[in-house]
FIDOTOR-509234 format. One record per residue (C-alpha): x, y, z; residue in one letter. Coordinates in steps of 0.1 Angstrom, whole numbers, always signed. Each point is the difference from the previous one (the first is absolute). Layout:
// FIDOTOR-509234
+-------+-------+-------+--------+
|  east | north |    up | residu |
+-------+-------+-------+--------+
|     X |     Y |     Z |      a |
...
+-------+-------+-------+--------+
//
This chain:
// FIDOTOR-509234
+-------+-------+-------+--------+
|  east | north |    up | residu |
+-------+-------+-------+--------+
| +1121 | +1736 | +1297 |      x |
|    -2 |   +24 |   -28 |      x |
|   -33 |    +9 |   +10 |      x |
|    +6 |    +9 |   +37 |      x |
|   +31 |   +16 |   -14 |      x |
|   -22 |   +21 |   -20 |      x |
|   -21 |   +11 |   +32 |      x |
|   +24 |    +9 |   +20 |      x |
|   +15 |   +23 |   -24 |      x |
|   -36 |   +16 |    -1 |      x |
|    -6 |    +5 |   +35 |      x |
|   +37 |   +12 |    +2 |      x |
|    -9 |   +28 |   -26 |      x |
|   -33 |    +8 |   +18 |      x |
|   +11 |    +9 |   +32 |      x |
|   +39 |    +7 |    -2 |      x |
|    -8 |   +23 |   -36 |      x |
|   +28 |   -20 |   -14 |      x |
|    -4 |   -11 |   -37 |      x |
|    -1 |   -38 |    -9 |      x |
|   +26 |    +7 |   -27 |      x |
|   +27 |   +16 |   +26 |      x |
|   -10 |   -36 |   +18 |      x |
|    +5 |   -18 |   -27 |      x |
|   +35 |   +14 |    -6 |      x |
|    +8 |    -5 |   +39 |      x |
|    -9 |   -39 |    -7 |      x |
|   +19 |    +1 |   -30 |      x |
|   +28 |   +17 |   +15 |      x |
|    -5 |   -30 |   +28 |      x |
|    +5 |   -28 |   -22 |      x |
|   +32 |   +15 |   -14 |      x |
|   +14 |    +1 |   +33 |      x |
|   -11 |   -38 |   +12 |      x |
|   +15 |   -12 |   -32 |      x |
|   +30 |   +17 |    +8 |      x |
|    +4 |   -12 |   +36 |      x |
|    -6 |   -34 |   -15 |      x |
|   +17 |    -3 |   -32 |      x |
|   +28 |   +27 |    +9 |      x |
|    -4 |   +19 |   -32 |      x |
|   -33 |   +19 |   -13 |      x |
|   +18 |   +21 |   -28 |      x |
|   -16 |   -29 |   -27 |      x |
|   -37 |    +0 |   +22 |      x |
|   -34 |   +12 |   -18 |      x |
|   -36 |    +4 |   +14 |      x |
|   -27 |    +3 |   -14 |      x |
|   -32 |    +7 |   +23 |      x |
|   -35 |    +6 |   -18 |      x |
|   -17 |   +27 |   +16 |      x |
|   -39 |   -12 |    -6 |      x |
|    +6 |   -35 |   +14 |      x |
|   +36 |    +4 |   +22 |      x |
|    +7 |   -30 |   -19 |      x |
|   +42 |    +3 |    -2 |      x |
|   +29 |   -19 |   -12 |      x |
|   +35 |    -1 |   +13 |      x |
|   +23 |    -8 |   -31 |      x |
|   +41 |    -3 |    -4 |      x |
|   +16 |    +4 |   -34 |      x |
|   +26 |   -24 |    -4 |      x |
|   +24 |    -1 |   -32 |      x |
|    +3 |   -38 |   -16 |      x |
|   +36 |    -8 |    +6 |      x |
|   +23 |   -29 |   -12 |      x |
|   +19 |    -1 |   +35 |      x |
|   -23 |   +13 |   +34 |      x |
|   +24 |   +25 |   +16 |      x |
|   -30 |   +19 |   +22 |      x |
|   -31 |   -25 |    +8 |      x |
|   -20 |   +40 |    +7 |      x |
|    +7 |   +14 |   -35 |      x |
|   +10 |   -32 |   -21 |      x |
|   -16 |   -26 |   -12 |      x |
|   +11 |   -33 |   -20 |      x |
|   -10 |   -12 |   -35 |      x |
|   -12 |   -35 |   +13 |      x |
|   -20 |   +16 |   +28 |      x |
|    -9 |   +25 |   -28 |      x |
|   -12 |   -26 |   -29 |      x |
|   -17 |   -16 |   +31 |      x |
|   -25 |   +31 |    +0 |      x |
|    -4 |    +5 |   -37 |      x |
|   +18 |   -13 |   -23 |      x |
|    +6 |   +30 |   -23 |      x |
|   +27 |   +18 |   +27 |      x |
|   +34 |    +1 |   -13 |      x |
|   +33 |   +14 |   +14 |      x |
|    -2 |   +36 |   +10 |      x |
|   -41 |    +1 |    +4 |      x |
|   -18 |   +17 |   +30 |      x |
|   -22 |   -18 |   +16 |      x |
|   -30 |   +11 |   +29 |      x |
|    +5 |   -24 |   +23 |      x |
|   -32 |    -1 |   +27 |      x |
|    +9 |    +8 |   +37 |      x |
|   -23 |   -15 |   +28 |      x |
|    -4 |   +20 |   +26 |      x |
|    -8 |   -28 |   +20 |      x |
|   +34 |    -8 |    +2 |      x |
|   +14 |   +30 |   +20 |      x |
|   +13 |    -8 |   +28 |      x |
|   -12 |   +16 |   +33 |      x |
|   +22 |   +28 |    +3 |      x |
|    +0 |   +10 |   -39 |      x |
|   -40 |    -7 |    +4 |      x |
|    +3 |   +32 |   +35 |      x |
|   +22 |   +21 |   -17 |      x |
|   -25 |    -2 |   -28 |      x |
|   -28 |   +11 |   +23 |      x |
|   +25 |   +30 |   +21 |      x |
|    +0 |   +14 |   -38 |      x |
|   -36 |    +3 |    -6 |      x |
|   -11 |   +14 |   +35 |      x |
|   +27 |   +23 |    +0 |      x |
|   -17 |   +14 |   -31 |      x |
|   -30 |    +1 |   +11 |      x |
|   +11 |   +23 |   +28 |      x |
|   +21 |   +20 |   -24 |      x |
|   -30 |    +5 |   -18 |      x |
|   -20 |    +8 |   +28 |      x |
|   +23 |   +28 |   +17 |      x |
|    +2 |   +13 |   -38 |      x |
|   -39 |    +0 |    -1 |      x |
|    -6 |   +17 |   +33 |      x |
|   +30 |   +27 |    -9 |      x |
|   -16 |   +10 |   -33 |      x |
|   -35 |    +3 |   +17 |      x |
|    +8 |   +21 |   +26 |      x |
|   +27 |   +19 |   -21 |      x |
|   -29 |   +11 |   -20 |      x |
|   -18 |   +13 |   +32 |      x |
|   +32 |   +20 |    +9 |      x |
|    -8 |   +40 |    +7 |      x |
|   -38 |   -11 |    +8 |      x |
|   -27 |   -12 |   +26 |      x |
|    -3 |   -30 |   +17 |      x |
|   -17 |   -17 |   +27 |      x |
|   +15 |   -14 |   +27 |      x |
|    -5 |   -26 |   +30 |      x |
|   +21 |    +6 |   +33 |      x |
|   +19 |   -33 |   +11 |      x |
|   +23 |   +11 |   +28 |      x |
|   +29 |   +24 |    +9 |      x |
|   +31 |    -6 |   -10 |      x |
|   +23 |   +20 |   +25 |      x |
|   -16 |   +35 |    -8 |      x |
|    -8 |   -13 |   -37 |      x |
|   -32 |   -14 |    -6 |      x |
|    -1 |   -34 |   -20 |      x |
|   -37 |    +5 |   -26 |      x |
|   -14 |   -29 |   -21 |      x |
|    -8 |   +17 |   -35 |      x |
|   -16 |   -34 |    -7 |      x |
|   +26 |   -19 |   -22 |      x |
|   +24 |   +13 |   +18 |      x |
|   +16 |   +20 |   +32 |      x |
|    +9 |   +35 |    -2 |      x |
|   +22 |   +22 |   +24 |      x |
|   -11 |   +32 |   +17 |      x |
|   +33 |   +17 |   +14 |      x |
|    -1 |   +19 |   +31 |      x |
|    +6 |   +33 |   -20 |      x |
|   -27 |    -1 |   -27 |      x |
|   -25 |    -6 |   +31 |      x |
|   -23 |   +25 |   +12 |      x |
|   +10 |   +14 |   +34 |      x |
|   -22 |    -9 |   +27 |      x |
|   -24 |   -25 |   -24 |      x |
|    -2 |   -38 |   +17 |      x |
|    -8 |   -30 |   -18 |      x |
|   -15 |   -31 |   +10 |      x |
|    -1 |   -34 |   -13 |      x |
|   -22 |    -9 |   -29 |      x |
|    -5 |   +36 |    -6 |      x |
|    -8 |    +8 |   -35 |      x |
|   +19 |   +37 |   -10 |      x |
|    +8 |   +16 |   -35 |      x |
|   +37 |    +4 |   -10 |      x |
|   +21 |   +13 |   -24 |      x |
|   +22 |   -22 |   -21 |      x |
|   +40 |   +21 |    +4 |      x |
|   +20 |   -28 |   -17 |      x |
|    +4 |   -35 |    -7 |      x |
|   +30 |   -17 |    -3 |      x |
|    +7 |   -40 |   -15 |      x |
|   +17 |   -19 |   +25 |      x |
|   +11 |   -38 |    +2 |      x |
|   -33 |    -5 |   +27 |      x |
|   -23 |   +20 |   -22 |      x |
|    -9 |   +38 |    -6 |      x |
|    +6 |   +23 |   +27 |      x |
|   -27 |   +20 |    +5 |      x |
|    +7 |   +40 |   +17 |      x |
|   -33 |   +17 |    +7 |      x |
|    -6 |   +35 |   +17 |      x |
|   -26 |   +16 |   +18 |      x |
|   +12 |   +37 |    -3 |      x |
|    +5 |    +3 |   -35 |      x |
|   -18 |   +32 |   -16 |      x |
|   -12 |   -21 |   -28 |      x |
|   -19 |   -22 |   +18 |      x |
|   -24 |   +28 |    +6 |      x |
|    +1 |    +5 |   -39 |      x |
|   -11 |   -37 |    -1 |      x |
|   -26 |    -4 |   +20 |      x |
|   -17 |   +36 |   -12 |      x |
|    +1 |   -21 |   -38 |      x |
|   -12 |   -29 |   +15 |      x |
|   -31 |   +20 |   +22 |      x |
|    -7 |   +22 |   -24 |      x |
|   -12 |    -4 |   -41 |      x |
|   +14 |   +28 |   -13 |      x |
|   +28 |    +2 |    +8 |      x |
|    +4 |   -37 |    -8 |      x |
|   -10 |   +14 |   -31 |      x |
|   +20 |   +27 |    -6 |      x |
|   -30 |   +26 |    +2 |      x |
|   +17 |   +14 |   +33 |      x |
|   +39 |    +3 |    +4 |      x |
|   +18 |    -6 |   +27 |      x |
|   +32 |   +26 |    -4 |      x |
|   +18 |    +2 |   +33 |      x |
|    +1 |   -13 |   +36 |      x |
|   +16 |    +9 |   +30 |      x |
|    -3 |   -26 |   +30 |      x |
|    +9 |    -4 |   +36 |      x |
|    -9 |   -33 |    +8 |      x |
|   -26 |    -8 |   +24 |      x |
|    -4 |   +36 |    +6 |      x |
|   -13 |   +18 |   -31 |      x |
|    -1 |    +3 |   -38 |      x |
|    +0 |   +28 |   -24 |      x |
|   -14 |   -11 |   -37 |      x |
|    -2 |   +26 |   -30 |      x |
|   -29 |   -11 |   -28 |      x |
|    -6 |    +9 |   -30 |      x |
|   -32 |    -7 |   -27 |      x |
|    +2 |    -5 |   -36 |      x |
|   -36 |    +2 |    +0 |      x |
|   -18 |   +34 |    +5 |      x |
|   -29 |   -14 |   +11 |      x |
|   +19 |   -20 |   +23 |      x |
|    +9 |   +15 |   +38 |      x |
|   +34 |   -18 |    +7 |      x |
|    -4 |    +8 |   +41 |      x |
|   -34 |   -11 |    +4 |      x |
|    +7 |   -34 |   -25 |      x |
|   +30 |    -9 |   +29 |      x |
|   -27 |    +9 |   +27 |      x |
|   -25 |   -19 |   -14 |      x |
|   -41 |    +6 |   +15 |      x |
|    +2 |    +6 |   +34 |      x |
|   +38 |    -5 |    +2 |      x |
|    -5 |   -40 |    -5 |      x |
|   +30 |    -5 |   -25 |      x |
|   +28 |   +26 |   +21 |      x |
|   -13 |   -19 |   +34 |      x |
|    +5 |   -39 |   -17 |      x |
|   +35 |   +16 |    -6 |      x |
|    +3 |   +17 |   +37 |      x |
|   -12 |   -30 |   +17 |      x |
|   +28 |   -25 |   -19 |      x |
|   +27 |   +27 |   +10 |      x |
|   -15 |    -3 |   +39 |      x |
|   -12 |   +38 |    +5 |      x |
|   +27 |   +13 |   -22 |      x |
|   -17 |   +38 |   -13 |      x |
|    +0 |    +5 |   -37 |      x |
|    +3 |   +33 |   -18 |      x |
|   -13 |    +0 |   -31 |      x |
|    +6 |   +37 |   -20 |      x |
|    -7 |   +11 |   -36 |      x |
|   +30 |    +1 |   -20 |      x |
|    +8 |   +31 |   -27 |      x |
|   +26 |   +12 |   -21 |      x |
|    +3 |   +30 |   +17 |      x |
|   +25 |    -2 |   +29 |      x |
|   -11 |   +25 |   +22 |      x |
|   -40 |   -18 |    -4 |      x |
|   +17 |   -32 |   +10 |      x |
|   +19 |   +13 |   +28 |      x |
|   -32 |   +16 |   +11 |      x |
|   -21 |   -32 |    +0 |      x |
|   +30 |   -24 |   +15 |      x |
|    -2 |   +23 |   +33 |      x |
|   -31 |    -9 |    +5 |      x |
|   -21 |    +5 |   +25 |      x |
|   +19 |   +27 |    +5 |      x |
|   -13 |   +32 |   -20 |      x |
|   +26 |   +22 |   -17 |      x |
|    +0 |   +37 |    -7 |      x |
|   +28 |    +1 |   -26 |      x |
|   +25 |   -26 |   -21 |      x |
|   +32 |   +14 |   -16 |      x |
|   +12 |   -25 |   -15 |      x |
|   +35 |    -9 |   -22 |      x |
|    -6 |   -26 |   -25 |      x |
|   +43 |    +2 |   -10 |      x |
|   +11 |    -1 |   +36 |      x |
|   -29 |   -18 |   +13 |      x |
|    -5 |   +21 |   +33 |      x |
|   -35 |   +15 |   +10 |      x |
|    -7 |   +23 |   +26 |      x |
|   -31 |    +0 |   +15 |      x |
|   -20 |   +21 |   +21 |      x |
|   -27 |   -14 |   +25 |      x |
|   -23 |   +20 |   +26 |      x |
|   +14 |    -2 |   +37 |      x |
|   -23 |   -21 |   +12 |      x |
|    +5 |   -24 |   -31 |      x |
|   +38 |    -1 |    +3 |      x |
|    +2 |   -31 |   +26 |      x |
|   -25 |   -21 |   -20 |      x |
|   +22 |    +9 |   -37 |      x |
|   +29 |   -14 |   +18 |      x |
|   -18 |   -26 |   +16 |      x |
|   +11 |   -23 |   +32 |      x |
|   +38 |    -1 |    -1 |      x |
|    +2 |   +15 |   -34 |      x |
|   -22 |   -26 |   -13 |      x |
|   -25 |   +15 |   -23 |      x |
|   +28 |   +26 |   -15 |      x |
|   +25 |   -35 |    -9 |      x |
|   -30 |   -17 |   -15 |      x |
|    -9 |   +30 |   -25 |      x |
|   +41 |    +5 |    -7 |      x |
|    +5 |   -34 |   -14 |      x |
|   -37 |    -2 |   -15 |      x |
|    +9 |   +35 |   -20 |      x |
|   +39 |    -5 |    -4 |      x |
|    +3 |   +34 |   +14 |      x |
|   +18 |   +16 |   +29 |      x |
|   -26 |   +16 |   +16 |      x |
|    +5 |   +29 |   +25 |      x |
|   -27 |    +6 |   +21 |      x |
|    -8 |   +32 |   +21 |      x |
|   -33 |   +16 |   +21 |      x |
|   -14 |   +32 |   -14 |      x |
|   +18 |   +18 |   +27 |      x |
|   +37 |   -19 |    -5 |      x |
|    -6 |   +13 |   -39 |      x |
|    -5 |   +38 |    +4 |      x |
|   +26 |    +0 |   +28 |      x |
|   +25 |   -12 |   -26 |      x |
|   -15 |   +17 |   -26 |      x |
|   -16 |   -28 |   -24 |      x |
|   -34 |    +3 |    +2 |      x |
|   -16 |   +29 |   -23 |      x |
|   -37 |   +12 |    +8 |      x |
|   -13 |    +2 |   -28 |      x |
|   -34 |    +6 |   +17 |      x |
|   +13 |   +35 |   +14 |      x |
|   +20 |    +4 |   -31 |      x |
|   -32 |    -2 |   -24 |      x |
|   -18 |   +25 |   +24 |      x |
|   +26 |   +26 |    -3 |      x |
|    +0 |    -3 |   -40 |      x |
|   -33 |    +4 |    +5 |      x |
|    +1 |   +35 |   +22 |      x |
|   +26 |   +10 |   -29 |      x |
|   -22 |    -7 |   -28 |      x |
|   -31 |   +19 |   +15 |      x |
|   +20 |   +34 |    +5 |      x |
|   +22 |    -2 |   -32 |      x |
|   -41 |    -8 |   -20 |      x |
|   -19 |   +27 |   +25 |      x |
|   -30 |   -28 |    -3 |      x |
|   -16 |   -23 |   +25 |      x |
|    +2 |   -35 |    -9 |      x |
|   -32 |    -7 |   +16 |      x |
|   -33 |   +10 |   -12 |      x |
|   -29 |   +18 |   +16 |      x |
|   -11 |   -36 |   +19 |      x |
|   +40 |    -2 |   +14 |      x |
|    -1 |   -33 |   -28 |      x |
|   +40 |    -1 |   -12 |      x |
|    +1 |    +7 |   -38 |      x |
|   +12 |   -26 |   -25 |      x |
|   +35 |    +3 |   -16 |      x |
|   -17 |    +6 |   -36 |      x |
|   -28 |   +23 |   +16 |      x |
|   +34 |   +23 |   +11 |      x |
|   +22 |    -3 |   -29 |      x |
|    -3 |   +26 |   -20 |      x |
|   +27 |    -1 |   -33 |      x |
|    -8 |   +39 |    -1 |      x |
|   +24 |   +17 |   +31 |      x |
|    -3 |   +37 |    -8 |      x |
|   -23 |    +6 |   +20 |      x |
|   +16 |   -12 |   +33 |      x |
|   +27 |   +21 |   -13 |      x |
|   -13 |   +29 |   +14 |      x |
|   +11 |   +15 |   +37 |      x |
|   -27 |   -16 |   +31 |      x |
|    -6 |   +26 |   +23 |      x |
|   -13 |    -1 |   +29 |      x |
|   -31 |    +8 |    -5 |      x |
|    -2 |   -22 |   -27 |      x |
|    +1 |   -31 |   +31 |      x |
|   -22 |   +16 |   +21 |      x |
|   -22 |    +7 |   -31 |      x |
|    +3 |   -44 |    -7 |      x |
|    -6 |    -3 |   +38 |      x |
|   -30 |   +15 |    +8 |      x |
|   -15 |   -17 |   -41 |      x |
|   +11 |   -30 |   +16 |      x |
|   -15 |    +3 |   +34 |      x |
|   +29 |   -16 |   +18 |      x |
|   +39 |    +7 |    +7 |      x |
|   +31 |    -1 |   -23 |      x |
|   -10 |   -39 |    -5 |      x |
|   -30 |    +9 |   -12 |      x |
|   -17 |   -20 |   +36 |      x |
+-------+-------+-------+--------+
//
C-alpha cells in the first residue's frame, strides 16, 4: 500500500508540478478530517507520515483518567496499565488509530479533501506559470468562437481573445497556431483566467526580441512604437554599439527577420526609423518616406512644424492622416505639417538658399573681390579671410570692377 502510495504521489508531481510534500499535507490534512467524521473530535489527533516511504501513523492522545468522562480524549487506568504498566493518573498516552476502521462516509470525505487539494494546487500552479508569462509572447492554438471571442488552447490551459483586442478584418480557423500577447491573468475558483490581445504595441516589441539577437541582447533598443493594428507600425531604434546598424539588425539580410515579423502580423507594414536625441532628427526620420525640407521643433511645448515639398505633402500625412498620427505618438510631439507653398503663404518657411545668395552679392561689393578664381573654382573660407581689412577699406570704383572683370575674364561672378 505504502508503496503504490509512494508512486502515485510521484506521477502526481510529474505531470500536475505539484510537490509530494504539499500531497503529503493534503493526506495528512485527510486523515484529520476522517477521524473527525468518525470519532467526532480531532482537536487530540496526530499524524505522522514519512516522506521516503509514505509510511504514516494516525495517533490520539488520550489522558489516563480515574473516571472515563470522553471515550475520544480520555482514557482509564485499567485500560491504561493494560498497555504498559508504568501509566499513572494524569499520563498521555498515543493511542494507534486504524484507518481501516473509518466508516464509508468519514473514509469519502477523506478522499473529497485530498482531490480538492490537488486541484487547489493545480489552479495555483497554472496561475503562477502563466503570471510569470504576463506582458509577453505566447503561442496559441485556435479552438472555436465564442460569440465574437475566440476560445485558444495555450496548452495547459484556455485563454480568451475578446472581440476588441482582435485585429479588424483577421479570421481564424480551427487548429490554427497564432502568437499572442499575455494582457492579464486573473485566479478564479475554475482556474486562471487568461486575457490575450492581438493589437497590443508590445507585441511587436516581442517578437522584434524574439527574431532578432540583438536586440534580445540589448545591443539594439527598442525606444518607441506607434501601432495601428493590422494596418501599420512605426518602431524607433537605437544601437549601443557603433559598429552595430540598429535598422538593418531589425531588417535582417534580405529583409528575412522584418518579413518573419510581417508575415505573423498577416501583411501588416513595419516602419522601422533611427532614433536620436535630437527632436527635430527624429521627427524627420518618423515621416518617413516622406522627405522633409525643414523641422522647428519645441522640446517644452512639444509641437513641431514641419515643412514638406508639394508633391510630398499627401504622402507626410499619409492615407487618412495615417503616416502624420503614427510619427506624433512615435515622437510625443504635435506635429504640424504644411507643403512648401502652404509655409511661405503664411510666412514660416525661410529660404535660406536665396538668403545665403544675397549675403553673398553683399559680401562681394562691400570686399571689391571675386570669390572665384581665374578657373571660376569658388575660393575657400580660409583662402578669403584675411585678419588684415585696411585694404578693403578703401573706396571701389568703378573702374576698379571693370578692371577685376576683364582679369577675371567673366562677369561680376567672376563666370
Amino acid at each position: 500500500m505504502n508503496n503504490e502510495l509512494l508512486e502515485a504521489l510521484n506521477i502526481l508531481e510529474e505531470e500536475k508540478n505539484i510537490s509530494k510534500d504539499t500531497l503529503l499535507e493534503a493526506i495528512e490534512n485527510s486523515l484529520v478530517t476522517a477521524c473527525k467524521n468518525h470519532f467526532g473530535k480531532s482537536e487530540n489527533v496526530r499524524v505522522h507520515i514519512d516522506p521516503q516511504t509514505c509510511e504514516f501513523h494516525v495517533y490520539q492522545e488520550k489522558t489516563v483518567a480515574e473516571e472515563v468522562e470522553d471515550d475520544c480524549l480520555e482514557i482509564s487506568l485499567a485500560n491504561a496499565k493494560m498497555i504498559d504498566s508504568i501509566y499513572e493518573v494524569g499520563d498521555v498516552i498515543n493511542i494507534e488509530v486504524k484507518s481501516k476502521e473509518f466508516g464509508r462516509i468519514a473514509t469519502q470525505n477523506a478522499k473529497n479533501v485530498i482531490l480538492q487539494k490537488i486541484r487547489e494546487e493545480e489552479r495555483k500552479v497554472l496561475f503562477d506559470e502563466y503570471y510569470s508569462k504576463e506582458r509577453d509572447v505566447v503561442t496559441g492554438v485556435i479552438q472555436r468562437y465564442i460569440g465574437k471571442n475566440v476560445s485558444i488552447n495555450l496548452g495547459k490551459v484556455d485563454a480568451i481573445l475578446t472581440e476588441s483586442e482582435q485585429i479588424k478584418g483577421e479570421v481564424f480557423k480551427p487548429t490554427e497556431r497564432i502568437k499572442l500577447y499575455i494582457l492579464e491573468v486573473k485566479s478564479t475558483s475554475k482556474g486562471p483566467k487568461i486575457l490575450v490581445s492581438r493589437t497590443h504595441p508590445e507585441l511587436v516589441k516581442r517578437l522584434f526580441e524574439s527574431e532578432v539577437t540583438e536586440v534580445r541582447e540589448g545591443i539594439v533598443e527598442i525606444k518607441s512604437i506607434a501601432r495601428e493594428a493590422g494596418s501599420r507600425t512605426k518602431i524607433a531604434v537605437y544601437s549601443n554599439d557603433p559598429d552595430v546598424d540598429p535598422v538593418g539588425a531589425c531588417v535582417g539580410m534580405n529583409g528575412a527577420r522584418v518579413n518573419a515579423i510581417v508575415n505573423e502580423l498577416r501583411g501588416e507594414k513595419i516602419d522601422i526609423i533611427n532614433y536620436c536625441e535630437n527632436s527635430a532628427i527624429l521627427i524627420q526620420n518618423a515621416l518617413s518616406p516622406a522627405k522633409v525640407i525643414s523641422v522647428i521643433a519645441d522640446d517644452e511645448e512639444k509641437t513641431a512644424k514641419v515643412v514638406v515639398p508639394d508633391y510630398q505633402l499627401s504622402l507626410a500625412i499619409g492615407k487618412e492622416g495615417q503616416n502624420a498620427r503614427l510619427a506624433a505618438r512615435l515622437t510625443g510631439f504635435k506635429i504640424d505639417i504644411k507643403s512648401e507653398s502652404q509655409a511661405r503663404e503664411a510666412g514660416d518657411f525661410i529660404d535660406y538658399e536665396n538668403d545665403y545668395e544675397d549675403d553673398y552679392e553683399e559680401e562681394y561689393y562691400e570686399d571689391g573681390e571675386s570669390y572665384y578664381d581665374e578657373n571660376g573654382e569658388y575660393l575657400q573660407d580660409d583662402y578669403r579671410i584675411d585678419e588684415d581689412y585696411e585694404e578693403f577699406d578703401k573706396e571701389i570704383t568703378e573702374e576698379d570692377i571693370e578692371e577685376s572683370m576683364e582679369e577675371s575674364g567673366g562677369d561680376e561672378y567672376g563666370e
